[in-house]
Each structure stands twice: as structure tokens, then as C-alpha cells.
C-alpha positions, 0 to 999 in steps of 0.5 A: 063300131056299134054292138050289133056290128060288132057282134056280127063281125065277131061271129062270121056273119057280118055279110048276112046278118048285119042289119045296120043303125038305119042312121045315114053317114057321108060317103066321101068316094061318093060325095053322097049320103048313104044308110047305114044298113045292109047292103042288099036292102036297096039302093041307098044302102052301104052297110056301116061306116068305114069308121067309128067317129063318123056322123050318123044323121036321122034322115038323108036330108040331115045328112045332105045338109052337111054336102054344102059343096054338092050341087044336088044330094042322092 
């Protein structure tokens, strides 16, 4: 978890003042790229990684690149 979660969840205000990394990260429910912010800022958004050790990439594309199996990356 990065500081920035970690102080918010740590304070009780993970749901509102969890702004995210903006890095993008694989969500395997899903078979699709998603952001690493909070989760009203748009569609794409999906708050942090269920866990630590998961890729963050720079762009949904760097991202997408790594879904070989998917047909077509949201």
C-alpha cells in the first residue's frame, strides 16, 4: 500500500480523501484495465489494488498490452 492509502485508511478517510496513484493495474474480475484513483472520479476509476505487489503501469495502454487474452481492452 502506498503512503498516501495508507494514511487515509489509518485516519477513517479512506472513502473520501483517497485520491489514488493514477497508475493503471489489471482487475482479474473484470479482465480489464483500471485507475488507480478514487472511485467517483469517472468511469475507469477503481480505487487502489486489492494488494501491494500488483503492477501499476503509466497508461491504460501499458496496461492493456499485458491482457494478451483479451480480445478488445476497456
Amino acid at each position: 500500500m502506498n503512503q498516501e492509502e495508507c494514511i487515509a485508511k489509518s485516519t477513517g478517510t479512506e472513502s473520501k480523501e483517497y485520491e489514488g496513484t493514477n497508475g493503471w493495474y489489471v482487475n482479474v474480475e473484470w479482465d480489464a484495465c483500471v485507475q488507480d484513483c478514487h472511485v467517483d472520479n469517472g468511469d475507469d476509476c477503481d480505487g487502489p489494488p486489492d494488494w501491494y505487489g500488483k503492477a501499476l503501469y503509466d497508461t491504460k495502454k501499458e496496461c492493456c498490452e499485458t491482457l494478451f487474452w483479451v480480445e478488445e481492452c476497456y
